[in-house]
Structure formats: C-alpha cells, structure tokens
LUMDOVO-588010 format. One record per residue: x, y, z of N, C-alpha, C, O in turn. Coordinates in pm, 1 decimal, padded with zeros to 6 digits, m for minus. Layout:
BEGIN
+----------+----------+----------+----------+----------+----------+----------+----------+----------+----------+----------+----------+
|     n.c1 |     n.c2 |     n.c3 |    ca.c1 |    ca.c2 |    ca.c3 |     c.c1 |     c.c2 |     c.c3 |     o.c1 |     o.c2 |     o.c3 |
+----------+----------+----------+----------+----------+----------+----------+----------+----------+----------+----------+----------+
|        X |        Y |        Z |        X |        Y |        Z |        X |        Y |        Z |        X |        Y |        Z |
...
+----------+----------+----------+----------+----------+----------+----------+----------+----------+----------+----------+----------+
% end
This chain:
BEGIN
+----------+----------+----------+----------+----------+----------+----------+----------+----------+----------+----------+----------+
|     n.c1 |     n.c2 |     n.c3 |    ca.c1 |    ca.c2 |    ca.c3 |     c.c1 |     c.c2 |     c.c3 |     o.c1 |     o.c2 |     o.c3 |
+----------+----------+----------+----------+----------+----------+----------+----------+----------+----------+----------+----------+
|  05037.3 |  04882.2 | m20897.4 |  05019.5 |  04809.7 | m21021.3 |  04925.3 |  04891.1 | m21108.6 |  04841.2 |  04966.6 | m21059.8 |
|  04941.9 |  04873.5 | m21238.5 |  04855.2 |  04971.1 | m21311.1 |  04748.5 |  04858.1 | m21385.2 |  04765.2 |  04736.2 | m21390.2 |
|  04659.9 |  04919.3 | m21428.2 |  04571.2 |  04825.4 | m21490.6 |  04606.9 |  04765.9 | m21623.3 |  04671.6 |  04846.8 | m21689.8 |
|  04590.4 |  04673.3 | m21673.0 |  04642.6 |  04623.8 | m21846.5 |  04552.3 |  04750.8 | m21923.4 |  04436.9 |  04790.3 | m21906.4 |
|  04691.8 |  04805.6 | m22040.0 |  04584.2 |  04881.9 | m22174.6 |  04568.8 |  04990.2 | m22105.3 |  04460.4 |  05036.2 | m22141.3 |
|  04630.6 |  05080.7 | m21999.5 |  04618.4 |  05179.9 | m21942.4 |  04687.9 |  05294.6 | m22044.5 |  04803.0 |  05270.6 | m22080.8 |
|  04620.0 |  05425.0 | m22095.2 |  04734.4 |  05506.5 | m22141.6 |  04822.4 |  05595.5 | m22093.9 |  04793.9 |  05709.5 | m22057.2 |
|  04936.5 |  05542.6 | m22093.5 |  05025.0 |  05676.2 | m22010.9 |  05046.6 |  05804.2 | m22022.7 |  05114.4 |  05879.2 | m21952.5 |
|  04993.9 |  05821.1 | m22101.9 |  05043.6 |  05963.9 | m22139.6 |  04862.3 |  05960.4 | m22049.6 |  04914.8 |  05987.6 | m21941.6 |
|  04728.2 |  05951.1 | m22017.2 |  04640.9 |  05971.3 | m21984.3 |  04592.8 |  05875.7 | m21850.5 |  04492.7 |  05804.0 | m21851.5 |
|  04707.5 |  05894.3 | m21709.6 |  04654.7 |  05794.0 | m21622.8 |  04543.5 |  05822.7 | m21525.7 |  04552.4 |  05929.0 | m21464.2 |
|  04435.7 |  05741.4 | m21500.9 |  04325.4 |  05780.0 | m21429.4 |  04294.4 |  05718.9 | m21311.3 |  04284.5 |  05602.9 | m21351.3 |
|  04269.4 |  05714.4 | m21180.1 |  04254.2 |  05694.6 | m21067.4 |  04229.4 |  05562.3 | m21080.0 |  04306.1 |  05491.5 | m21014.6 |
|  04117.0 |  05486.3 | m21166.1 |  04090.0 |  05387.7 | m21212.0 |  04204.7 |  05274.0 | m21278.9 |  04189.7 |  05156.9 | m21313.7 |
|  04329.7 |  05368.6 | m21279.7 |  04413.3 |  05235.5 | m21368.0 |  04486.7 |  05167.4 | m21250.6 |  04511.3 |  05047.1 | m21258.6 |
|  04533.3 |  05259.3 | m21110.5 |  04616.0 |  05215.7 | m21045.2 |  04553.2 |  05089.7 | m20924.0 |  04465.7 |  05136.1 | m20851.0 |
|  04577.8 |  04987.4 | m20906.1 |  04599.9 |  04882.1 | m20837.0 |  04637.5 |  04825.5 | m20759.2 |  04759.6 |  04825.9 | m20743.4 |
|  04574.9 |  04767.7 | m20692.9 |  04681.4 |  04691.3 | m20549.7 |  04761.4 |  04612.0 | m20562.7 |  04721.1 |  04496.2 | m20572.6 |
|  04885.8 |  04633.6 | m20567.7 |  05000.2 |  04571.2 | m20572.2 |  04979.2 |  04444.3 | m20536.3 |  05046.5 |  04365.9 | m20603.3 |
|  04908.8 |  04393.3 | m20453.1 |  04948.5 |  04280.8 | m20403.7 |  04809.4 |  04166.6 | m20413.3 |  04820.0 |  04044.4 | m20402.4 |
|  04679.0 |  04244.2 | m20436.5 |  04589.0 |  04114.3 | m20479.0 |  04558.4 |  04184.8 | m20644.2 |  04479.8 |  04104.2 | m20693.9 |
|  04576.1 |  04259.4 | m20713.7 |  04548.9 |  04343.2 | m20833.0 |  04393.3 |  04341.8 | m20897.1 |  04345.5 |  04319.7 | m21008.4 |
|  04340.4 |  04378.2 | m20762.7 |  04192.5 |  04376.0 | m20762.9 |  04133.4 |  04512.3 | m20737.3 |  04067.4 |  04576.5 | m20819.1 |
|  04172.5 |  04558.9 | m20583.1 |  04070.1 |  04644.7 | m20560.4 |  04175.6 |  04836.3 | m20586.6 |  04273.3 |  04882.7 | m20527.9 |
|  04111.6 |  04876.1 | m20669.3 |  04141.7 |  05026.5 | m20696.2 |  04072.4 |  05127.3 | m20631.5 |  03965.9 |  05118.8 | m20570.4 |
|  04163.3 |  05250.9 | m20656.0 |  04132.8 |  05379.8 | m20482.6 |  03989.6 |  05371.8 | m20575.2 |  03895.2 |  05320.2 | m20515.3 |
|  03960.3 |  05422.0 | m20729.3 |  03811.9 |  05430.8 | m20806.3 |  03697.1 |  05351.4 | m20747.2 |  03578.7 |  05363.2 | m20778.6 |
|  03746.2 |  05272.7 | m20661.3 |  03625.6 |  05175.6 | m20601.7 |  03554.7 |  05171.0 | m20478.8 |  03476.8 |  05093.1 | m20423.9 |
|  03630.2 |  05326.7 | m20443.4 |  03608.7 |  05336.4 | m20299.0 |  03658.3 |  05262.6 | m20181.7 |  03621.3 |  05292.5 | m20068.2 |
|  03753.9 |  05152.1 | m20209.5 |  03850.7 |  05124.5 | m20131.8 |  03935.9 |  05178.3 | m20040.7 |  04004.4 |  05267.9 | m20090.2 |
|  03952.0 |  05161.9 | m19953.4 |  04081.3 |  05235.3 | m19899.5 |  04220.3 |  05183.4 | m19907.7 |  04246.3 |  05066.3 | m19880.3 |
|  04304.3 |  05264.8 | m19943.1 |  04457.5 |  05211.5 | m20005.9 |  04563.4 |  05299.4 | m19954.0 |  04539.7 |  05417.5 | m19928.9 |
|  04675.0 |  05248.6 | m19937.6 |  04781.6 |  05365.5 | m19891.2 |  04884.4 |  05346.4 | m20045.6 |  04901.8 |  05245.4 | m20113.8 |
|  04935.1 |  05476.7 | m20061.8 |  04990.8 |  05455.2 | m20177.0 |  05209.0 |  05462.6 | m20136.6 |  05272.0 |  05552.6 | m20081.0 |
|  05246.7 |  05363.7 | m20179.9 |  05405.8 |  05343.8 | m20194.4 |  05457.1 |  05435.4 | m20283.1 |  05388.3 |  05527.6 | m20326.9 |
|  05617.2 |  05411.3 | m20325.2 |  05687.0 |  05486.6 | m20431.8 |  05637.3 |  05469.1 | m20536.0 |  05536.1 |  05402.4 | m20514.6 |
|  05649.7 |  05494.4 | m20666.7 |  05607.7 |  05504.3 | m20783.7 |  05474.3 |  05437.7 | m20843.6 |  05470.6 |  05369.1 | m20945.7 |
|  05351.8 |  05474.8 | m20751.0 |  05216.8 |  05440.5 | m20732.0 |  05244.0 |  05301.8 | m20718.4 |  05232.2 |  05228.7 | m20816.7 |
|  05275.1 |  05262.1 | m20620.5 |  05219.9 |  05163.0 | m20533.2 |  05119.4 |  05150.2 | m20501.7 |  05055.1 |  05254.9 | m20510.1 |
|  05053.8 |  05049.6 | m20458.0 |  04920.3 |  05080.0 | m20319.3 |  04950.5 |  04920.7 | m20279.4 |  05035.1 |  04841.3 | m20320.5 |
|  04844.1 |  04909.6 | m20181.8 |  04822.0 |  04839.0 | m20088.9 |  04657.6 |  04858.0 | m20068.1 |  04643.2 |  04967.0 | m20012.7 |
|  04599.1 |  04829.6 | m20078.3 |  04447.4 |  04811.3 | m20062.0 |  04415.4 |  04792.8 | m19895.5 |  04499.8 |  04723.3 | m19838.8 |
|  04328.7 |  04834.0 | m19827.1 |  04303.3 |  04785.7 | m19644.0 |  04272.1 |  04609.4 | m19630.4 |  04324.8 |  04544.7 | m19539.9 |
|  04176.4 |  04542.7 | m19737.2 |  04205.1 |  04396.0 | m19725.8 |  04308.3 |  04314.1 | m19721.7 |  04317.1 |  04207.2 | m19661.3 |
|  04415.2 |  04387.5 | m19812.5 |  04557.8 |  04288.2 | m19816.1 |  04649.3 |  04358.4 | m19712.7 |  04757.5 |  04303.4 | m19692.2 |
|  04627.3 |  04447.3 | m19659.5 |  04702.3 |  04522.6 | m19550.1 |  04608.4 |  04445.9 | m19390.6 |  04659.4 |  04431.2 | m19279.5 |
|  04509.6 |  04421.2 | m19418.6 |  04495.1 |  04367.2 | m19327.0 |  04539.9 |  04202.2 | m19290.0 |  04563.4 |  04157.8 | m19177.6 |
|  04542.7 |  04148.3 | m19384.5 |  04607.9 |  04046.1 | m19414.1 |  04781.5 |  04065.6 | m19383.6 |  04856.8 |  03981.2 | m19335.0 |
|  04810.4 |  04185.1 | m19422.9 |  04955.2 |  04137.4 | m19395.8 |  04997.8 |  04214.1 | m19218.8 |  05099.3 |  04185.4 | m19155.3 |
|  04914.1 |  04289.3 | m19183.5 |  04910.1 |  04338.4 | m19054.1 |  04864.0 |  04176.4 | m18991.7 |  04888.7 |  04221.0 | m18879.6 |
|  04841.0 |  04100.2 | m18976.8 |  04762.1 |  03997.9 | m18927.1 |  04928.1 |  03912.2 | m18946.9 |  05014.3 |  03927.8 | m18860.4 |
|  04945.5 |  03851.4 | m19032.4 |  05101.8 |  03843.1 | m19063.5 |  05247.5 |  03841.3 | m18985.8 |  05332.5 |  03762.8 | m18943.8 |
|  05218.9 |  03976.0 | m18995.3 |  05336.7 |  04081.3 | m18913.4 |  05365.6 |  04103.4 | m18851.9 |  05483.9 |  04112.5 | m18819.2 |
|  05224.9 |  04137.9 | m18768.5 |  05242.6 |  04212.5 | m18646.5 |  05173.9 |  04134.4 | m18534.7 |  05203.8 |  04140.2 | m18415.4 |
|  05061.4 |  04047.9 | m18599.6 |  04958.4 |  03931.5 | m18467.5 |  05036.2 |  03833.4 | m18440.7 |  05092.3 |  03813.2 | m18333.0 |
|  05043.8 |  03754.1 | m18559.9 |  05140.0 |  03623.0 | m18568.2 |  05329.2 |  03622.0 | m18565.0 |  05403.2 |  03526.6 | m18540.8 |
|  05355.5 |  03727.4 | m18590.0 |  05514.7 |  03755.9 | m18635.5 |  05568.4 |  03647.0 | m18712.6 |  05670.0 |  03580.0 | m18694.5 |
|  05469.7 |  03641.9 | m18812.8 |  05526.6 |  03557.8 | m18866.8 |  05596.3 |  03651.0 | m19083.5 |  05631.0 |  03768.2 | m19069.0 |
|  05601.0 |  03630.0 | m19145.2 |  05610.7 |  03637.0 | m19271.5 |  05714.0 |  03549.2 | m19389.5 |  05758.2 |  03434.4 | m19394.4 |
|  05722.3 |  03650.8 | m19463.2 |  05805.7 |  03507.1 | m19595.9 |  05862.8 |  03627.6 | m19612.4 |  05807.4 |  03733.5 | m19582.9 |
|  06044.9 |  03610.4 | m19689.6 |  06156.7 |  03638.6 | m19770.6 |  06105.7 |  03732.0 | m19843.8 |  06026.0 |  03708.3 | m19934.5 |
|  06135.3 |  03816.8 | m19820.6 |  06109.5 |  03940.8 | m19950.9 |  06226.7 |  03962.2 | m20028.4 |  06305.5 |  03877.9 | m19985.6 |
|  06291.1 |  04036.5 | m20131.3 |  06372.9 |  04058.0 | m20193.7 |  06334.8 |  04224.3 | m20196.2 |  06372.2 |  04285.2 | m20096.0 |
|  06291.2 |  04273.3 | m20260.6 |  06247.4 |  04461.7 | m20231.3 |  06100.6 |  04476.4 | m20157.5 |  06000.8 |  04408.7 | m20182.2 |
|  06109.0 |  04546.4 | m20093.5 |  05953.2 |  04566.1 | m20087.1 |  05930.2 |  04688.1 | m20191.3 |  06026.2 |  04762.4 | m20211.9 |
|  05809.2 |  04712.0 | m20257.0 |  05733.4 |  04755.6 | m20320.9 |  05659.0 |  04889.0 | m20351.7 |  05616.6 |  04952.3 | m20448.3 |
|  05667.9 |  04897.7 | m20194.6 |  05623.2 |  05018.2 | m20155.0 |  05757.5 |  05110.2 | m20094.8 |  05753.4 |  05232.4 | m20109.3 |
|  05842.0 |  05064.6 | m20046.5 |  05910.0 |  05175.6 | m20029.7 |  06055.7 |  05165.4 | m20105.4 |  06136.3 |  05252.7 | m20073.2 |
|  06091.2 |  05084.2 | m20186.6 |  06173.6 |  05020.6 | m20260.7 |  06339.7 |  04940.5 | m20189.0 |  06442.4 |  04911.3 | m20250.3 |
|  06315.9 |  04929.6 | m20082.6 |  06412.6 |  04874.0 | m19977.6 |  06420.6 |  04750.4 | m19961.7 |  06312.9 |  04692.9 | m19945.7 |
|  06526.9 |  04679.9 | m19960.4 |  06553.6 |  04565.7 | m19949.3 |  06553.9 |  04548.2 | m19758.3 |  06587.8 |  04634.4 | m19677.2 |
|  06515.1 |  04438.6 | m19736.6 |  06562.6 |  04387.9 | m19556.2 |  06511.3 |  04213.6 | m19571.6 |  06441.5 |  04138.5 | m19639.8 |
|  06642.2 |  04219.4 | m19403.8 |  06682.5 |  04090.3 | m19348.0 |  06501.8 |  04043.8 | m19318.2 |  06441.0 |  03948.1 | m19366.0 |
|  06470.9 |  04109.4 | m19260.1 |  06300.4 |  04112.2 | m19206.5 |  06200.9 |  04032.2 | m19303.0 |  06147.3 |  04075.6 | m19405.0 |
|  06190.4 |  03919.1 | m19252.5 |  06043.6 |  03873.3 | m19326.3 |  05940.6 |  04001.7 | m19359.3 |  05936.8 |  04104.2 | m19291.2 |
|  05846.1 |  03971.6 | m19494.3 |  05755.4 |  04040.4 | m19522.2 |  05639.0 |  04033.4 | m19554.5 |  05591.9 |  03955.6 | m19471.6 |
|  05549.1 |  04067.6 | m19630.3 |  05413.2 |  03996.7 | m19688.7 |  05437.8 |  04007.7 | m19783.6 |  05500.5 |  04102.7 | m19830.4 |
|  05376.2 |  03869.6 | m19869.1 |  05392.1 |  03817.4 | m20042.9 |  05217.9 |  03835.4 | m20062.5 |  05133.4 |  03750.4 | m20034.6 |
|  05195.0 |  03970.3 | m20117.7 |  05033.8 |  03961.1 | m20205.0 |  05002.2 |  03828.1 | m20229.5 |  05083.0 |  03744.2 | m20189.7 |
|  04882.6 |  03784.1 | m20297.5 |  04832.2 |  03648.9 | m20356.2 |  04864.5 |  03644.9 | m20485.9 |  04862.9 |  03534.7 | m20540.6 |
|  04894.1 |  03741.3 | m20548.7 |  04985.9 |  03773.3 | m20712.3 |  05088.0 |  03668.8 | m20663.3 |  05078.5 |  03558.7 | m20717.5 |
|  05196.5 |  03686.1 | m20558.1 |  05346.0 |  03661.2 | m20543.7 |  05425.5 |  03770.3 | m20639.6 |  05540.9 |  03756.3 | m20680.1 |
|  05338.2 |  03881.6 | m20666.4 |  05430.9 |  03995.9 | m20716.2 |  05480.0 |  04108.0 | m20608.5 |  05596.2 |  04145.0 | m20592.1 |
|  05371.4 |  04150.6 | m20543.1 |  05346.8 |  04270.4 | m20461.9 |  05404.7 |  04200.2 | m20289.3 |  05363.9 |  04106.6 | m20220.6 |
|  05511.0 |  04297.3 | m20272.9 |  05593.3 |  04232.7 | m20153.5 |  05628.2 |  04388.5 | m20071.8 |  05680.0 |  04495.4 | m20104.0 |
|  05555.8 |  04318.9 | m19927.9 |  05587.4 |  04469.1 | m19831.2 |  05670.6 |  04400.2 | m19718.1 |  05680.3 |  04278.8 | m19700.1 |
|  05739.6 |  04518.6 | m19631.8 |  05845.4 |  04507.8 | m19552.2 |  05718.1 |  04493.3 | m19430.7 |  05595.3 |  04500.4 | m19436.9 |
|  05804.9 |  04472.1 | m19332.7 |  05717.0 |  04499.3 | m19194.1 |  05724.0 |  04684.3 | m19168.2 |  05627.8 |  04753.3 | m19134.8 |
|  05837.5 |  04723.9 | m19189.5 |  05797.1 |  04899.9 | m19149.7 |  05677.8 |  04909.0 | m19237.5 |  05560.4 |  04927.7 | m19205.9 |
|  05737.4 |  04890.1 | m19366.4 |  05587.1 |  04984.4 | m19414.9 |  05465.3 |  04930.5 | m19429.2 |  05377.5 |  04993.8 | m19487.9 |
|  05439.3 |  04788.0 | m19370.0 |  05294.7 |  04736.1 | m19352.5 |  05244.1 |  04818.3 | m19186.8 |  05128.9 |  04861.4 | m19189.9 |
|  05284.9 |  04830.0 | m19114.4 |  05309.6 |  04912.3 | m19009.9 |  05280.2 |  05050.9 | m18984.2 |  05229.4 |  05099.0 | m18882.9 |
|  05305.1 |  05088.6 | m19052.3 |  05357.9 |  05274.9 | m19130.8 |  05186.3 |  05299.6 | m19213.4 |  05106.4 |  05388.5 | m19183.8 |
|  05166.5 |  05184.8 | m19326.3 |  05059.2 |  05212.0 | m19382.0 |  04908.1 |  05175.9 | m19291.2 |  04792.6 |  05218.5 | m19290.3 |
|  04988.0 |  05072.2 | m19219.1 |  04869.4 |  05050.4 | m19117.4 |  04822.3 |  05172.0 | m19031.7 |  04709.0 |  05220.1 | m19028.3 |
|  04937.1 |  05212.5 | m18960.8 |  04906.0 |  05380.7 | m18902.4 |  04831.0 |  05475.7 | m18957.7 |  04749.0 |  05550.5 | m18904.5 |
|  04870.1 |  05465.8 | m19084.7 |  04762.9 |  05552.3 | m19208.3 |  04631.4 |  05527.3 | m19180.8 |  04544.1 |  05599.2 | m19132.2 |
|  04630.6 |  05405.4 | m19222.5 |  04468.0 |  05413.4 | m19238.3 |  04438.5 |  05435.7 | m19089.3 |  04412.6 |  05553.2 | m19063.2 |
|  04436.3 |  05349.7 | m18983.9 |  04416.3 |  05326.0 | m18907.2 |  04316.8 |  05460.5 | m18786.4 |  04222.2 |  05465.6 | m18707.8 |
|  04428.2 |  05550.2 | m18850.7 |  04396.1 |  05698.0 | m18794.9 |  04342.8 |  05823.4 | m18911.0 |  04336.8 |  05945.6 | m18897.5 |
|  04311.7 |  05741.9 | m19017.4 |  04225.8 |  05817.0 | m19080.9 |  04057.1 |  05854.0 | m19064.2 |  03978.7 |  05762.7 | m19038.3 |
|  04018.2 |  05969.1 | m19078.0 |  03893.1 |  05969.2 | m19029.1 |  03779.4 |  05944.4 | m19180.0 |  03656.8 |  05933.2 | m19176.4 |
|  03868.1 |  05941.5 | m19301.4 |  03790.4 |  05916.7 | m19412.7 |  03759.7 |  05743.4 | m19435.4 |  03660.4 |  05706.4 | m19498.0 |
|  03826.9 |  05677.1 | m19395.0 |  03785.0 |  05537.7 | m19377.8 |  03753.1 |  05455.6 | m19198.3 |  03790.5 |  05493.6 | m19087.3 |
|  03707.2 |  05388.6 | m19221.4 |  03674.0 |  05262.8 | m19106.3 |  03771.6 |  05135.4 | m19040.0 |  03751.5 |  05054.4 | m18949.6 |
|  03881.7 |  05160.0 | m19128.6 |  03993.3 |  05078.2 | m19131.6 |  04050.4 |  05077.3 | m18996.7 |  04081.5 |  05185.7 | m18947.4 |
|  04074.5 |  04931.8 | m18907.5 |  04084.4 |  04921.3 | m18768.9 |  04224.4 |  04804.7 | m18815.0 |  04237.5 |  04741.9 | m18920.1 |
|  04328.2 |  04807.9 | m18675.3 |  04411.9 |  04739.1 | m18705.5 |  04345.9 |  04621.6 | m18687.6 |  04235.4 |  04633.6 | m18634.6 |
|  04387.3 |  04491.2 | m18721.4 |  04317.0 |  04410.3 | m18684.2 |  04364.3 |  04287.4 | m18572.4 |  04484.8 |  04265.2 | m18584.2 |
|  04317.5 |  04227.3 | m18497.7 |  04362.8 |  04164.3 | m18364.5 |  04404.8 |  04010.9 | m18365.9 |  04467.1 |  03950.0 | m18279.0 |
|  04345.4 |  03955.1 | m18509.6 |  04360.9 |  03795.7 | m18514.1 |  04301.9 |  03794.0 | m18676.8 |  04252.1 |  03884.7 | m18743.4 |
|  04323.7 |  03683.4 | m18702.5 |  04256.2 |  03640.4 | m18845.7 |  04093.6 |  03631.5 | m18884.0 |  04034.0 |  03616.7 | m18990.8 |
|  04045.6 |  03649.5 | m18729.1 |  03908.5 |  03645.8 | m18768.7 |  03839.2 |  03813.6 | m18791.9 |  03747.3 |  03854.4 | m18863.0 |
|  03930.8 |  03880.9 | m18697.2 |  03890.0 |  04028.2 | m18723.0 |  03840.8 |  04076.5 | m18900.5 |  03859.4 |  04017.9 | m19007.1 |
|  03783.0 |  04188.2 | m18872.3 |  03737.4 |  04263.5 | m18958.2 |  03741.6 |  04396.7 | m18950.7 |  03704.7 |  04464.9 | m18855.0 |
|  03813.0 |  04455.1 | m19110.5 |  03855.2 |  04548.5 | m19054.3 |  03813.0 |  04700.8 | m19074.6 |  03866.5 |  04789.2 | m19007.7 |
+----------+----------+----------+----------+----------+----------+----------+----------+----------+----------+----------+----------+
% end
C-alpha cells in the first residue's frame, strides 16, 4: 500500500505500507517482507496471520492474495483494512523470511499469546 499524497514520479521508503494494517512502514524500522508490485506485510500482521494459518488452521475466503497475485481454494488472512489479503503459501514463505533473518528478531510464533 502506498501512503495518501505520495509522488510517483518521487517514491520514498517512507510511502510504502503494510498492506494489511496500513500502519507500520519498512522507514520505521519495522520488519516487512515485500510481495509483487510493493506489497508488504509488516512482522505484526504476519504474525497474526502465521497464528491464523498455521497454529489454528484456521482463515477466511480470499479472492487474490496480494502479495503474490494468485487466486486459491485455501483460506487466507484478511488485514484489519479488509483490503490486504494473503494466501497461506505466502504467509508461510514470508514467515521463513523473516524468521531466518539475522537483521530482525522476528520468531514464528506458537499461539496467540506469543511474541514475536
């Protein structure tokens, strides 16, 4: 997601957004995995939808996911927008990302109370 009043012809680290709560940006020191045509996913709402997905097996109807632009039968995660919608591969896939990155702290997480 890009920020409102962003200029395109001049985009800055600061405009792009988490798809799915349209809060926290990579400018903030966040950690984010980025989808097709600047996507992201922020580690709070990825942990949220890893918690979802993969703890509970549970999710809701997606129509595309967002990040990788694919439609599936597969329940997915609906951001708190109800704009930003990921598949289970790539909540999965991005989870691996962070997960095994050594520039963030980002841990999969085990239940809803975890922290991640």
């Amino acid at each position: 997601m890009h920020r409102e009043g962003l200029n395109p012809d001049d985009v800055q680290i600061e405009d792009l957004l988490c798809d799915f709560c349209g809060v926290a940006a990579w400018s903030q020191g966040t950690p984010c995995v980025e989808g097709h045509r600047g996507s992201l996913i922020c580690g709070d709402c990825l942990s949220k939808a890893w918690v979802q997905l993969a703890v509970n097996e549970t999710g809701s109807p997606i129509e595309t996911c967002c990040l990788c632009l694919q439609t599936s039968d597969d329940p997915g995660f609906v951001g708190s927008r109800n704009e930003g919608n990921a598949c289970r591969q790539c909540v999965k896939r991005a989870a691996g990302v962070l997960h095994k990155s050594k520039d963030w702290p980002w841990q999969k997480p085990v239940s809803n109370s975890s922290n991640p």
